[in-house]
Residue frames as a rotation matrix with the C-alpha (Angstrom) as fourth column:
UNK 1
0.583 0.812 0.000 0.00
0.812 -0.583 0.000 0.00
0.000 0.000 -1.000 0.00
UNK 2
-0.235 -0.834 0.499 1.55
0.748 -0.483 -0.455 3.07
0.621 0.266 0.738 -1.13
UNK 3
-0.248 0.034 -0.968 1.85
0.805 -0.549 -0.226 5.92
-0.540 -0.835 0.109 2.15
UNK 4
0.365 0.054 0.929 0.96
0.475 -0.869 -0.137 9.21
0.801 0.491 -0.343 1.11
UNK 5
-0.574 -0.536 -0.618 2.47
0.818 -0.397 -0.416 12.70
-0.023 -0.745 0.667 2.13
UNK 6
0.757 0.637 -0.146 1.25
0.644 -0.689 0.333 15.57
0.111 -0.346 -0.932 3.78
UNK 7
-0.414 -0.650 0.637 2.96
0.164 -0.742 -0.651 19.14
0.895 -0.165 0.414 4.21
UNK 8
0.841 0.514 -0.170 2.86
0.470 -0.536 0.701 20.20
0.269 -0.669 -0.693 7.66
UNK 9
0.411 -0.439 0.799 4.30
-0.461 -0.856 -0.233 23.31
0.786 -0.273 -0.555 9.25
UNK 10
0.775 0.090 -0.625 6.84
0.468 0.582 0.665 21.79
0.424 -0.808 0.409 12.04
UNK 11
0.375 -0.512 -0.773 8.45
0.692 -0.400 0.601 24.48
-0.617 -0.760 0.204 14.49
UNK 12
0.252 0.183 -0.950 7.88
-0.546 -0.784 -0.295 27.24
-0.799 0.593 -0.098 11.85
UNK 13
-0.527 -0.486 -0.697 9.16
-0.758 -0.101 0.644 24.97
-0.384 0.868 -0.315 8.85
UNK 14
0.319 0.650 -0.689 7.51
-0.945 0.270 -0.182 23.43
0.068 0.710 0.701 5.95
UNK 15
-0.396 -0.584 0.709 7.89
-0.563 0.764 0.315 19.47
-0.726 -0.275 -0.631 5.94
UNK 16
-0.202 0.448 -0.871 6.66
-0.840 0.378 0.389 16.74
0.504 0.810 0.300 3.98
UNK 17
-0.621 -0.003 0.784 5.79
-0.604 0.639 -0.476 13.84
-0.500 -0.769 -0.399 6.23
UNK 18
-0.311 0.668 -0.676 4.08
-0.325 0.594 0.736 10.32
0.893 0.448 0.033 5.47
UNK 19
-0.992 -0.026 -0.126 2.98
0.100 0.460 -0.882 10.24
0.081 -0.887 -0.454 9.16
UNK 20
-0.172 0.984 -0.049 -0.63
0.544 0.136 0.828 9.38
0.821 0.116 -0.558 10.37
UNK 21
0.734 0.236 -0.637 -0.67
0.638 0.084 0.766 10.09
0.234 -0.968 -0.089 13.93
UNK 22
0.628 -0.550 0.550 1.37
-0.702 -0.706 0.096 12.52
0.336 -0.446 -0.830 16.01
UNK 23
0.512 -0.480 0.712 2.92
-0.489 0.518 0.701 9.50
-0.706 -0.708 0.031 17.46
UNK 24
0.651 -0.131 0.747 3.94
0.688 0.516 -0.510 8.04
-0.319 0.846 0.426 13.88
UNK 25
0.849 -0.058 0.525 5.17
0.213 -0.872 -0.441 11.61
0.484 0.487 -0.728 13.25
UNK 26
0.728 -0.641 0.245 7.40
-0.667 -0.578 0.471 11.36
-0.160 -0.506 -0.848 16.08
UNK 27
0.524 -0.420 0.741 8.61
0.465 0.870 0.164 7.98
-0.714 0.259 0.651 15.15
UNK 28
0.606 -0.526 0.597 9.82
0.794 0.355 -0.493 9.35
0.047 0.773 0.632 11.93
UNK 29
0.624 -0.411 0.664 11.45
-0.201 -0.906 -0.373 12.42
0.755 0.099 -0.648 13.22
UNK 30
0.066 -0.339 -0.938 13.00
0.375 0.880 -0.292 10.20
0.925 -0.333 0.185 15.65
UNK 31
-0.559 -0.363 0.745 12.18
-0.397 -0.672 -0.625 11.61
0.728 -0.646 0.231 18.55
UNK 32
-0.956 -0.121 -0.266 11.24
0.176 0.487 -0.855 10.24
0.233 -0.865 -0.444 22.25
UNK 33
0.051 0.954 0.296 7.40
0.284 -0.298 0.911 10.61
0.957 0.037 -0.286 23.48
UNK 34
0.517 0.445 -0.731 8.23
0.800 0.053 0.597 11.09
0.304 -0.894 -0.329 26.58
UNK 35
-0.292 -0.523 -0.801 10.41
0.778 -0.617 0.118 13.50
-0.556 -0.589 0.587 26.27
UNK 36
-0.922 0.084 0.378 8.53
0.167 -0.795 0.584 15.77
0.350 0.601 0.719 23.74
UNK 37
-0.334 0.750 -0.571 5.83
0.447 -0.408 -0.797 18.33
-0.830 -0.521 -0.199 24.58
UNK 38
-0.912 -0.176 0.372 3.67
0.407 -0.511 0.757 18.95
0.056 0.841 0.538 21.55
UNK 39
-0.290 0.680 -0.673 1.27
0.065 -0.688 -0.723 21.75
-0.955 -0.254 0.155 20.43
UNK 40
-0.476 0.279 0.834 -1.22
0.866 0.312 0.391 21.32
-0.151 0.908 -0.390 16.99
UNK 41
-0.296 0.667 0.684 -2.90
0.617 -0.413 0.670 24.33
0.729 0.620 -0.289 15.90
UNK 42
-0.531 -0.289 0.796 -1.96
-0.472 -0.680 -0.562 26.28
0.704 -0.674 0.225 19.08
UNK 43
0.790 0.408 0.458 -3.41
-0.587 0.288 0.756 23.24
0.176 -0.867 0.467 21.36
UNK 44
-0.605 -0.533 0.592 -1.18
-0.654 0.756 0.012 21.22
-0.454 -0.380 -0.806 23.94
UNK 45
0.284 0.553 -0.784 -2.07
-0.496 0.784 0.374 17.68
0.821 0.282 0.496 22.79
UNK 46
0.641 0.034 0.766 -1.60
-0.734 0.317 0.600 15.28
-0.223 -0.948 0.229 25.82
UNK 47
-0.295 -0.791 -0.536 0.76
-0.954 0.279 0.113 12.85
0.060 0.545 -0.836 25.55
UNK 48
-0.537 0.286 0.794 -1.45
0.139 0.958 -0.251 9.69
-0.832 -0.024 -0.554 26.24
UNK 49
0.532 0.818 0.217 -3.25
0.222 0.113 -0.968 10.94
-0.817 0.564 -0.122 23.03
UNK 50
-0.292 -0.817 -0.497 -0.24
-0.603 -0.246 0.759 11.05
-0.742 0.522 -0.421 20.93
UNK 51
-0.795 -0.576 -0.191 -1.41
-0.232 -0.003 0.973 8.40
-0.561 0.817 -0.131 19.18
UNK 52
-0.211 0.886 0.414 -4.86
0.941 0.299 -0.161 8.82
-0.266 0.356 -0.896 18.30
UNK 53
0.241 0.204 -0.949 -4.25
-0.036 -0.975 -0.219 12.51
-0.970 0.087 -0.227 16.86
UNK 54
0.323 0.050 0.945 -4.20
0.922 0.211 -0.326 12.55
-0.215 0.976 0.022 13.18
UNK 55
-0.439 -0.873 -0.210 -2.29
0.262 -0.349 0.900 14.66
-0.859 0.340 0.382 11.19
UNK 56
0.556 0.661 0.504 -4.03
0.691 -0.030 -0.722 16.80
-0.463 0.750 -0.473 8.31
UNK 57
0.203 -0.323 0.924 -2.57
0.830 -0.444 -0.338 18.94
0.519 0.836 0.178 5.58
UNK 58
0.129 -0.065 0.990 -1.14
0.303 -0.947 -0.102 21.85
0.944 0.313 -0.102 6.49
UNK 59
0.841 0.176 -0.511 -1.24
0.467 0.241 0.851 21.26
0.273 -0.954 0.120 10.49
UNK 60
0.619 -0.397 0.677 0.53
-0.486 -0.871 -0.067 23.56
0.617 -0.288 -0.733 12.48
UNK 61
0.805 -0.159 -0.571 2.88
0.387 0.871 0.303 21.88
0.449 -0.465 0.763 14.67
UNK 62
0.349 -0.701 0.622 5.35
-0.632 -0.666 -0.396 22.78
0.692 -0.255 -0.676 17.59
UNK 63
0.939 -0.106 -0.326 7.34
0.279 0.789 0.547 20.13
0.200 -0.605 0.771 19.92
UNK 64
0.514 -0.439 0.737 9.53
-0.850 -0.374 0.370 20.93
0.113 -0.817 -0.565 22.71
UNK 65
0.435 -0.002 -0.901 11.57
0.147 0.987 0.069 18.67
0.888 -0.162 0.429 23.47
UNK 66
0.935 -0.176 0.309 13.12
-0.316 -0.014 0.949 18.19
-0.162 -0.984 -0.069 27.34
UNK 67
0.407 -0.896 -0.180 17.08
0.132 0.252 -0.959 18.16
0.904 0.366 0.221 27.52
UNK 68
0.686 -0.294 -0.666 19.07
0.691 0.549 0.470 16.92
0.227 -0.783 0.579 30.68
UNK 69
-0.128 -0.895 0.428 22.25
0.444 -0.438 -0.782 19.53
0.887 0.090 0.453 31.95
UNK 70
0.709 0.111 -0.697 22.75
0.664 -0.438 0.606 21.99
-0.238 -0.892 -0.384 34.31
């Protein structure tokens, strides 16, 4: 089954992405769920609903991520 892509906007920049799900989305941007805080269309999403958010054209998108130091 061939994936389609979507353009979304991610931390001001245009992407292409073949993700479904915010959680699919982080998968391919390799990045941790637990350590990212993300925000769709100027809402927090929760992070137990990472992966039942869907991803549409053009979605705004902003993710924090959390970084260890001092």
């Amino acid at each position: 089954m061939e994936q389609k892509t979507k353009e979304l906007v991610i931390n001001g920049e245009s992407r292409l992405c073949a993700a479904h799900s915010l959680s699919d989305l982080l998968k391919e941007l390799g990045l941790g769920e637990s350590a990212v805080v993300a925000e769709i269309n100027g809402k927090i999403v929760s992070r137990q609903d990472f992966a039942v958010t869907i991803l549409a054209f053009g979605d705004k998108i902003e993710l924090a991520r959390f970084v260890g130091g001092g």
